[in-house]
C-alpha positions in Angstrom: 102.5 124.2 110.5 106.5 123.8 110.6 105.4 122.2 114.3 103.2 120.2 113.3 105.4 118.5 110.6 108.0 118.1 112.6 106.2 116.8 115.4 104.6 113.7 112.8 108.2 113.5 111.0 109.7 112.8 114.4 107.1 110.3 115.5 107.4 108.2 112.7 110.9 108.2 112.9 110.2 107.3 116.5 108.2 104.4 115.8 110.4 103.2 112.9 113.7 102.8 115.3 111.7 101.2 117.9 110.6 98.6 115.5 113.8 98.1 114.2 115.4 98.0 117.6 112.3 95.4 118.8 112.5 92.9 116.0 116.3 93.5 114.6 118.0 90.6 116.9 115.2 88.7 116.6 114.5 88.4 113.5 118.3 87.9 112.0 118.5 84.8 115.0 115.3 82.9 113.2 115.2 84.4 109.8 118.6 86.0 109.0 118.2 85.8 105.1 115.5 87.9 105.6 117.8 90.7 107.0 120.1 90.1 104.4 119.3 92.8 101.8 118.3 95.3 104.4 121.1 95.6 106.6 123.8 95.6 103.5 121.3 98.8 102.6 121.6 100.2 105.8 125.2 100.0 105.8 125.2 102.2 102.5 126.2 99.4 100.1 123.4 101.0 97.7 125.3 99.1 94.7 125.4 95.7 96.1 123.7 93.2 93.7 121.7 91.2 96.6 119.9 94.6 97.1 119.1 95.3 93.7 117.8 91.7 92.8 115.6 92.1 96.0 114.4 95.4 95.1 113.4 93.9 91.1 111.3 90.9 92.7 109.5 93.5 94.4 108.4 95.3 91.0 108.1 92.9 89.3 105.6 91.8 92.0 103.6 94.8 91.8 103.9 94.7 88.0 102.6 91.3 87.7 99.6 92.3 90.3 99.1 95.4 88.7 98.6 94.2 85.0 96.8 91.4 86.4 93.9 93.7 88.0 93.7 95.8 85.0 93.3 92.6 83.0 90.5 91.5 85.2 89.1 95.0 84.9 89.1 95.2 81.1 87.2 91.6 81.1 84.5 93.0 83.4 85.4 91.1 86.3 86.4 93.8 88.3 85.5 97.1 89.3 88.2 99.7 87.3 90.2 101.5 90.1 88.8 104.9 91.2 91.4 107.6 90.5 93.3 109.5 93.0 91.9 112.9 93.8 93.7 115.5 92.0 95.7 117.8 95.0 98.4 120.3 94.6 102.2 119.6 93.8 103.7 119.7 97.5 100.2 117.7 98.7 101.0 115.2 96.1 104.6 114.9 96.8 103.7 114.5 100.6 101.7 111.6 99.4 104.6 109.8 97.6 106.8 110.4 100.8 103.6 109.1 102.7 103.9 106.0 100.4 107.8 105.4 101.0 106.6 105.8 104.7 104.0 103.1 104.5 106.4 100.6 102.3 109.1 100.8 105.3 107.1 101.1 108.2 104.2 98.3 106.5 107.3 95.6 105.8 108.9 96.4 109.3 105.8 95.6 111.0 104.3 92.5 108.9 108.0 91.3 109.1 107.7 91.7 113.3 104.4 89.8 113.4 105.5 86.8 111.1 108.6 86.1 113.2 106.4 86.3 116.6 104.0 83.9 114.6 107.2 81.8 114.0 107.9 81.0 117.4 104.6 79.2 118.2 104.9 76.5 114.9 108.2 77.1 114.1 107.4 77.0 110.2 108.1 79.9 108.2 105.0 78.6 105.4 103.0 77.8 108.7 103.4 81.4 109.9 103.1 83.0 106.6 99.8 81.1 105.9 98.2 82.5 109.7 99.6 86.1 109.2 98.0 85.9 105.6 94.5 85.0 106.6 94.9 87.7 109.8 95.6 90.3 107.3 92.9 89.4 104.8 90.5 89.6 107.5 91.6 92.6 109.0 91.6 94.6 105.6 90.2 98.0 105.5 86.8 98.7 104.2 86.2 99.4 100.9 87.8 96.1 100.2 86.8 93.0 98.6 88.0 89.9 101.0 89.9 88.2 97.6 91.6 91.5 96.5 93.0 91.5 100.5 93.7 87.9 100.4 95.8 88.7 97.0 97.5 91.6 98.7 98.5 90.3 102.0 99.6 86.8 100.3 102.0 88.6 98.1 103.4 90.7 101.1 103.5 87.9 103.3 105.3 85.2 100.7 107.9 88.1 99.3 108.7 88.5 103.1 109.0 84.5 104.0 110.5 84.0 100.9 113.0 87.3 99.7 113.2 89.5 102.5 111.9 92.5 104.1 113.5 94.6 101.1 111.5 92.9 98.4 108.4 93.8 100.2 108.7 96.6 101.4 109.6 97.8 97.6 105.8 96.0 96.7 103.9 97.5 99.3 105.7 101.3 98.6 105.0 101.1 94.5 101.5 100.2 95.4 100.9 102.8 97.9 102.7 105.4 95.8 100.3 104.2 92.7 97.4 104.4 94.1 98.4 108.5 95.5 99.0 109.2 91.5 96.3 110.9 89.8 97.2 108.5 86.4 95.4 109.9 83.3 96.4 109.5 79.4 95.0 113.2 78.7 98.4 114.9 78.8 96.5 118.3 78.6 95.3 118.0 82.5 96.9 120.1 84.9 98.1 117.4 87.1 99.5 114.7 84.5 102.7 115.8 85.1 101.8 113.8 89.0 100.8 110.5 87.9 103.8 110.5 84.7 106.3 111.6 87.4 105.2 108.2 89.7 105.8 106.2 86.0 109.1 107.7 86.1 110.1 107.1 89.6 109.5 103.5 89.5 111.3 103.1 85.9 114.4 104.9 87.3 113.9 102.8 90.2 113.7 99.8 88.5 116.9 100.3 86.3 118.7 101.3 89.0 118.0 98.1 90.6 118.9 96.2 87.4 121.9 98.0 87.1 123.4 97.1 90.8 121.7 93.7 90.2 124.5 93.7 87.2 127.4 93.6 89.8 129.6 95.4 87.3 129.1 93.2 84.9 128.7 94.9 81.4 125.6 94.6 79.8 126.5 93.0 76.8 129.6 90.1 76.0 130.9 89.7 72.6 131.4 86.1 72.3 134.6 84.4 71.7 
């Protein structure tokens, strides 16, 4: 079992640096403010305010699409969301470091494809448009054409228009959303899963609003 993990761990970290490596120079040649966020990350500025401002559009993202569905699904015009399967503490937190997987390895790829699609027209909206509509059509099944047409056009305009930062923080809160078993009956044995996903992303998202601060103090007493 310690093989096997290791042997998956290492491949994704495998196919993570040769993506990075494959679209790196690229990329920061045709769309360096794309890049922006990222590399200042990589480089272990975790308190620079570009970060955290990218990392807020990208929740508040997934909070506006997240409260839009559920309004849709209260008014009957969409199916409710089937819950996650209930599964054991270390399956669970697997999942969520699945979801942190998918976020980074779904916004280095999409981020690949749109500046390959960039060459041809050599317009970012052009691109973003024909990667879009690829997406959509390529969702997986179970999938309603307009919810993947409203998924992929988020990814694809918080890429073309805030960075691969921004979405790879939407597509990780919605992958590690939809791995929580969410429930308002406290008493079940695995609320503690879904509040601790509630928790994650507020932490996450203060943290983020506190770098986004720049050391500026939350409050100014006028002159």
């Amino acid at each position: 079992m310690l093989w096997k993990v290791l042997r998956e761990g290492s491949l994704s970290l495998f196919i993570m640096t040769v993506l990075h490596l494959a679209f790196e120079p690229y990329v920061r040649r045709r769309m360096p403010r794309s890049l922006v966020s990222w590399n200042r990350i990589l480089e272990g500025r975790w308190r620079d305010a570009h970060a955290g401002s990218d990392i807020l559009i990208g929740l508040a993202a997934f909070a506006a699409g997240a409260a839009g569905g559920l309004a849709l699904a209260l008014a009957g015009q969409l199916p409710r969301r089937q819950p996650a399967l209930a599964e054991s503490g270390s399956a669970w937190s697997a999942a969520a470091l699945g979801a942190l997987l998918l976020g980074v390895g779904g916004g280095l790829s999409y981020l690949l494809m749109l500046a390959v699609l960039r060459f041809l027209p050599r317009r970012t909206w052009l691109a973003a448009a024909v990667l879009g509509v690829v997406l959509s059509l390529a969702s997986p099944a179970g999938m309603h054409l307009w919810q993947a047409a409203a998924l992929y056009s988020a990814i694809v305009f918080l890429l073309a228009r805030f960075g691969l930062v921004a979405a790879t923080t939407f597509i990780f809160a919605f992958a590690f959303v939809a791995a929580a078993p969410l429930t308002t009956d406290f008493s079940r044995w695995y609320a503690w899963q879904g509040i601790c996903a509630v928790l994650v992303l507020l932490t996450l998202a203060a943290y983020a609003f506190w770098t986004n601060l720049g050391g500026r103090p939350l409050w100014q007493e006028e002159d």
